[in-house]
DONUGU-77964 format. One line per 2 residues: number of its first residue (from 1); their letters; for each residue x, y, z of C-alpha. Coordinates in steps of 0.5 Angstrom, whole numbers. Last residue first. Layout:
NUM = a = X:Y:Z  ...
//
This chain:
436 = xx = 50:-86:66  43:-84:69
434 = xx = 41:-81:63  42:-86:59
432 = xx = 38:-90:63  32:-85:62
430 = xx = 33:-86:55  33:-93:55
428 = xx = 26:-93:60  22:-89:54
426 = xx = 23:-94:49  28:-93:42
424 = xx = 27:-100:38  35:-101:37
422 = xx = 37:-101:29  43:-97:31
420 = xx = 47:-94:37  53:-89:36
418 = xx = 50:-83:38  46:-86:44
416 = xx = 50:-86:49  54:-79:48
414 = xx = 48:-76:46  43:-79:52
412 = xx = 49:-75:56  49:-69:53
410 = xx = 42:-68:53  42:-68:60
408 = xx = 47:-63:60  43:-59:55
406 = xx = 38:-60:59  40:-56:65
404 = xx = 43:-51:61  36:-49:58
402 = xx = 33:-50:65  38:-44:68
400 = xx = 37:-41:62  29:-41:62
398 = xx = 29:-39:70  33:-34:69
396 = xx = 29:-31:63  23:-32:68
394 = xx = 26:-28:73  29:-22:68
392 = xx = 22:-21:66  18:-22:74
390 = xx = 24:-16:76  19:-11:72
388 = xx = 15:-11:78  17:-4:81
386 = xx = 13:0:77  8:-4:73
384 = xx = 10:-8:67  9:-7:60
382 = xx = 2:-9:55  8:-11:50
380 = xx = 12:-14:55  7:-18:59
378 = xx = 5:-21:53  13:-23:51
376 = xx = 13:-26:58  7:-32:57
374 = xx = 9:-34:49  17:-35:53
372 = xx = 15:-36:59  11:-43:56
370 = xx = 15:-49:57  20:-46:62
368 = xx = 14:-45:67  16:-37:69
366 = xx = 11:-33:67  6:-40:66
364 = xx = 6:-40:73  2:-33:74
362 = xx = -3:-35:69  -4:-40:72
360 = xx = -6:-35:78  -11:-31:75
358 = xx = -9:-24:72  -9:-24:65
356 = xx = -14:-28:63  -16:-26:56
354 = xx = -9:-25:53  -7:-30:58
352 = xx = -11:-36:55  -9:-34:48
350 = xx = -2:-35:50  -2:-41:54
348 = xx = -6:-44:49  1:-42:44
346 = xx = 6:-46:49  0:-52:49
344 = xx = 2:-52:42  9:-53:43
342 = xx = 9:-58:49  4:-63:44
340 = xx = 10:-62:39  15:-65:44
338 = xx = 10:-70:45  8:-72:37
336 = xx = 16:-72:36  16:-78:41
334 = xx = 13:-82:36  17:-80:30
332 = xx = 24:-84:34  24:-89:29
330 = xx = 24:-87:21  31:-85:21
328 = xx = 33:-91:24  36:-93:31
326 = xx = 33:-86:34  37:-84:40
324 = xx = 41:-78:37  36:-75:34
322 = xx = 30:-76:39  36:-73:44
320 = xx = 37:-68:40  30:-65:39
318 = xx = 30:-64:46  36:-60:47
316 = xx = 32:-57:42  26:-55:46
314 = xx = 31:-51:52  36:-48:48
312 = xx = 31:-45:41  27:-43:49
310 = xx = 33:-39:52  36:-37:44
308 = xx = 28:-35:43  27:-31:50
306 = xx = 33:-27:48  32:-25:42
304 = xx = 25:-23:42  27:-20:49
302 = xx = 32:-15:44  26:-15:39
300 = xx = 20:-12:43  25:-8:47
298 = xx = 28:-4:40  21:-5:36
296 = xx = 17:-1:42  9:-2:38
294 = xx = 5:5:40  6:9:34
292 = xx = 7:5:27  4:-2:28
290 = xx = -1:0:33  -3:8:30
288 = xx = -4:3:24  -8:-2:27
286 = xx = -14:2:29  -15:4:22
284 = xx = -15:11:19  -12:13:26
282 = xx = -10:20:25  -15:23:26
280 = xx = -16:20:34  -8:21:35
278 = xx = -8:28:34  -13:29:39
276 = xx = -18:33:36  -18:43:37
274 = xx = -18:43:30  -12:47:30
272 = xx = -9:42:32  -12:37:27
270 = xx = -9:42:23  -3:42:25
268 = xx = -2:34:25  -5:34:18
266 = xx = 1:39:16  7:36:19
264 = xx = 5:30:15  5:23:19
262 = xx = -2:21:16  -2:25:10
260 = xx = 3:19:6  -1:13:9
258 = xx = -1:8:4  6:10:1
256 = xx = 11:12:5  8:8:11
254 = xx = 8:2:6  15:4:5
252 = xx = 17:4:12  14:-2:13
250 = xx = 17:-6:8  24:-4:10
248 = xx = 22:-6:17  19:-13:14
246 = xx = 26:-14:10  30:-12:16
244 = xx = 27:-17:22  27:-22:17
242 = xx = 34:-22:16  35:-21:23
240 = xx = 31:-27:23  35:-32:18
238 = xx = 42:-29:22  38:-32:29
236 = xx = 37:-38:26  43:-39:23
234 = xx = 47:-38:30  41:-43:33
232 = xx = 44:-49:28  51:-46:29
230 = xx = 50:-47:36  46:-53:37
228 = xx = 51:-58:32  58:-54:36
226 = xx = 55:-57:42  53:-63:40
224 = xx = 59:-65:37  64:-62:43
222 = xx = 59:-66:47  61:-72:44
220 = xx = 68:-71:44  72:-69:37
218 = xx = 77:-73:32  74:-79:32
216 = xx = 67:-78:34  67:-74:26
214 = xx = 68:-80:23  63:-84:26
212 = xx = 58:-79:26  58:-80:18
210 = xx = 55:-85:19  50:-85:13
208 = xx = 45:-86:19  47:-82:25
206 = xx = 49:-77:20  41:-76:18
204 = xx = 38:-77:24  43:-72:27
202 = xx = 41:-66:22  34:-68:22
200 = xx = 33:-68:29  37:-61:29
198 = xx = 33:-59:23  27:-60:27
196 = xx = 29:-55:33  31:-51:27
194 = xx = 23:-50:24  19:-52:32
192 = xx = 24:-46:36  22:-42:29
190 = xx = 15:-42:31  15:-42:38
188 = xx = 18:-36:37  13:-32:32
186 = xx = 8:-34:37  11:-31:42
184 = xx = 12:-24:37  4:-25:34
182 = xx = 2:-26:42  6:-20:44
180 = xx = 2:-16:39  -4:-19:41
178 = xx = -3:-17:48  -3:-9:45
176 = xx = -10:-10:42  -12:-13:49
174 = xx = -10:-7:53  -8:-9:60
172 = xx = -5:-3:62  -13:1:61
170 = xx = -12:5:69  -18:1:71
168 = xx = -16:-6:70  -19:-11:75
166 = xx = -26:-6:75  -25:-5:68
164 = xx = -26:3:66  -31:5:61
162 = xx = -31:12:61  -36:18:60
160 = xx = -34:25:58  -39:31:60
158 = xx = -38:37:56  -37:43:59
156 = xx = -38:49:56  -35:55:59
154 = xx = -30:57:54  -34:55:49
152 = xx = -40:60:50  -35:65:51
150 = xx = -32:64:44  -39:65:40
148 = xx = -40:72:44  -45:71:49
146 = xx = -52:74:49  -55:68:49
144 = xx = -62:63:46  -60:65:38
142 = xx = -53:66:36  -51:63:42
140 = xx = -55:56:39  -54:58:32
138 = xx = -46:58:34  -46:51:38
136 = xx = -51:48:31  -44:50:27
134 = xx = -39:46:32  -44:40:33
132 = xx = -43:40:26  -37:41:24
130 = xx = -33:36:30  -38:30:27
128 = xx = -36:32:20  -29:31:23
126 = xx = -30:25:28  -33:20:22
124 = xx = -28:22:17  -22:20:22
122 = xx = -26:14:24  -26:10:17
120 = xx = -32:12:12  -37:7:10
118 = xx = -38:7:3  -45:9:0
116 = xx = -46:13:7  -52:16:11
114 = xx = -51:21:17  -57:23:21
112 = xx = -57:28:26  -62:28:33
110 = xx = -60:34:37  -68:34:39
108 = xx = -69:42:41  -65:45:37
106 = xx = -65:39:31  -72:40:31
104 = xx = -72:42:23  -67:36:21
102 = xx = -62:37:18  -59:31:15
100 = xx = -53:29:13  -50:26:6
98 = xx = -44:21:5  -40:20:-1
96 = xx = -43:25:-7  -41:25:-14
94 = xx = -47:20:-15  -52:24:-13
92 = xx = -56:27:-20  -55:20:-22
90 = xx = -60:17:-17  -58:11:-14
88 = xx = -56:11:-7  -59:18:-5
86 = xx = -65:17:-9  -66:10:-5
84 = xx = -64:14:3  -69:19:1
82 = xx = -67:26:0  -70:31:4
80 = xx = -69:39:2  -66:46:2
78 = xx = -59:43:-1  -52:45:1
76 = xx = -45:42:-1  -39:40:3
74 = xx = -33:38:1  -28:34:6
72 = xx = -21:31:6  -17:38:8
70 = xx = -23:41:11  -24:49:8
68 = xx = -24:54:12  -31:57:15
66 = xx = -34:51:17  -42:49:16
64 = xx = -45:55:12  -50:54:7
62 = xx = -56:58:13  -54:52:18
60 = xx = -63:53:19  -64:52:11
58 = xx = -71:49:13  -69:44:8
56 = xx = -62:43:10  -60:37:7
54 = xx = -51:37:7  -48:33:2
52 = xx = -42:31:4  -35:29:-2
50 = xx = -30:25:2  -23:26:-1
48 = xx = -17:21:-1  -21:15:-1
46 = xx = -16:9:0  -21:7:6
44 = xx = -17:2:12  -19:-4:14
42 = xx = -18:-7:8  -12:-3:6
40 = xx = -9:-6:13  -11:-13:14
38 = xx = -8:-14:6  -2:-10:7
36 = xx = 0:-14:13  -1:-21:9
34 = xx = 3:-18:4  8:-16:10
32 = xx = 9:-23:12  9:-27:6
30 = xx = 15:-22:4  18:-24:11
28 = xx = 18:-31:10  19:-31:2
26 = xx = 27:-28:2  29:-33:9
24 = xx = 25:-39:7  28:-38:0
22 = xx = 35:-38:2  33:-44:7
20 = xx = 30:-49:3  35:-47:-3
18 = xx = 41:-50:2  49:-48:2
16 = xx = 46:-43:8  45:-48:12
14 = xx = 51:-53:11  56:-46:12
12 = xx = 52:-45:18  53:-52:21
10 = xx = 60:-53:19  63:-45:23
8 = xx = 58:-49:29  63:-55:27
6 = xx = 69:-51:28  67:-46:33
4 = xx = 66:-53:38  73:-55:35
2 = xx = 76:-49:37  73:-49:44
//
């Protein structure tokens, strides 16, 4: 056990004794949150103030709107229409945002028109949406009832319409949601694929200057393999908690910076106030609520750890058997292309069940080995039923179960092909290794 220690104790000293990885694990993340920060400030208004112009030509809101002053939203008042190209144009109305139209029939029609020269993100949209249905209800009871203002409001009843999927009635299997566990199950994929090559690089590159040589004189075969598997694994999961720390850190300072008001006691209390739900005026972007509200950070990352170790387990015993019965290290590239093709169908098997949830092979692919680590961190982020949470813990046991499975059969192609060179490396020698 010591030696095995020692040589996992080499293989990390070896990585981090690298600028390749150094960098890597600085420029991963801060490529990461700058591609966040560009889908988040384009999709998501830096307007801190939206300035109305409300067109009331038969004066029919009498100047008033709302009697406090909006917090985002300024509202002035004029008897007349504005054509669209005045509005976009005209200097006198180049202050303004966004203008409404009150039409003379909006009793009757309950027709309004909004123009914008910037389109206004969801949050404004739903406050001036909120202010005018609010003013024409008092007009309405003002003029057609007897009722006082509050009265009238605790008896309407508005009717609310849902579209609800016949297969996904209760909305559990959120697609925004599916692409999150996607972008995590990639993010695996993505390191088994990195380590699992420096693996294959690793062995090709001591099988070749014979260091293996030296290094078989002191320690077993497997010992080697094993010390070489979990240092390798070891500074890839030190590489992600790195990872994990600067994007957490960018995060937060993104959240202090792009998104002050959204997360401030006083914008929740006045959109309570305001009687909206606090997540529809918060969300800016579809995607902020998502990142800061709805993602579980702690069970996405532990079963991100746990199904990148079965997986890194899994696909590097793989690699290692190219590396340790390669004859040269050129030679063994022809069976990287199949492990490689593995890892792309890994990814298809995603997409296919971001969008085919419930169909059989997509069941499979839960706890096919090959494919459950992308399959399982969807299921996680759309979340399990009651009672169905087993599947998770099942297709983790089936992946370390296979990852020991072919660690020991990795084992044995090493222990017979570490010390072979300038053969031609076939298919049917592999599997007559395995037999020995």
């Amino acid at each position: 056990m010591n030696k095995i220690i020692l040589i996992a104790r080499r293989e990390v000293l070896e990585r981090f004794s690298t600028r390749s990885f150094k960098w890597l694990m600085i420029i991963g993340p801060l490529l990461i949150l700058g591609l966040v920060y560009l889908f988040l400030s384009t999709t998501t208004s830096s307007k801190k103030n939206w300035k109305v112009l409300i067109m009331d030509k038969k004066e029919i809101f009498d100047g008033k709107l709302t009697p406090s002053k909006p917090k985002n939203l300024t509202f002035d008042f004029i008897n007349a229409f504005v054509e669209y190209d005045d509005f976009a144009q005209n200097e006198k109305y180049k202050d303004y945002d966004l203008a409404v139209q009150i039409n003379e029939k909006i009793l009757s029609n309950k027709h309004v028109i909004v123009s914008y020269k910037e389109r206004p993100p969801e949050n404004i949209q739903r406050h001036l949406i909120y202010f005018v249905e609010r003013r024409l209800e008092e007009i309405l009871v003002d003029q057609f009832t007897d009722l006082s203002v509050d009265r009238f409001r605790d008896i309407k009843q508005s009717l609310k319409f849902n579209l609800k999927d016949a297969n996904d009635p209760r909305d559990e299997k959120s697609t925004t949601a599916s692409w999150v566990g996607f972008g995590f199950g990639l993010l695996i994929i993505l390191f088994v694929f990195m380590f699992g090559m420096t693996v294959l690089r690793s062995m090709a590159r001591e099988k070749s200057n014979r260091i293996v040589e030296v290094l078989l004189s002191s320690v077993k075969a497997r010992q080697l393999l094993t010390g070489k598997m979990l240092g390798i694994g070891f500074s890839a999961l030190i590489q992600f908690a790195v990872w994990t720390a600067i994007i957490g850190f960018g995060l937060y300072v993104f959240r202090l910076t792009l998104f002050p008001d959204m997360f401030s006691a006083g914008f929740v209390a006045d959109a309570v106030e305001q009687e909206s739900l606090i997540s529809e005026l918060s969300n800016q972007s579809p995607f902020v609520e998502l990142i800061y509200s709805q993602i579980h950070y702690t069970n996405m990352l532990i079963f991100f750890t746990l199904f990148f170790i079965g997986a890194y387990l899994f696909y590097g015993s793989f690699f290692s058997m190219i590396g340790a019965s390669m004859g040269s290290e050129s030679d063994g590239q022809q069976f990287v292309i199949p492990i490689t093709m593995l890892l792309f169908m890994a990814v298809l098997s995603g997409y296919y069940h971001v969008y085919y949830p419930g169909t059989v092979l997509s069941d499979w692919l839960s706890f096919i080995p090959f494919t459950s680590p992308m399959v399982m961190m969807i299921e996680l982020s759309n979340g399990f039923e009651d009672g169905s949470a087993w599947q998770l813990f099942l297709a983790l046991l089936i992946l370390f179960v296979s990852a020991i499975g072919m660690m020991g059969l990795a084992g044995r192609i090493y222990k017979n092909g570490i010390l072979r060179f300038n053969h031609r490396l076939k298919l049917k020698m592999l599997i007559k290794w395995t037999k020995k």
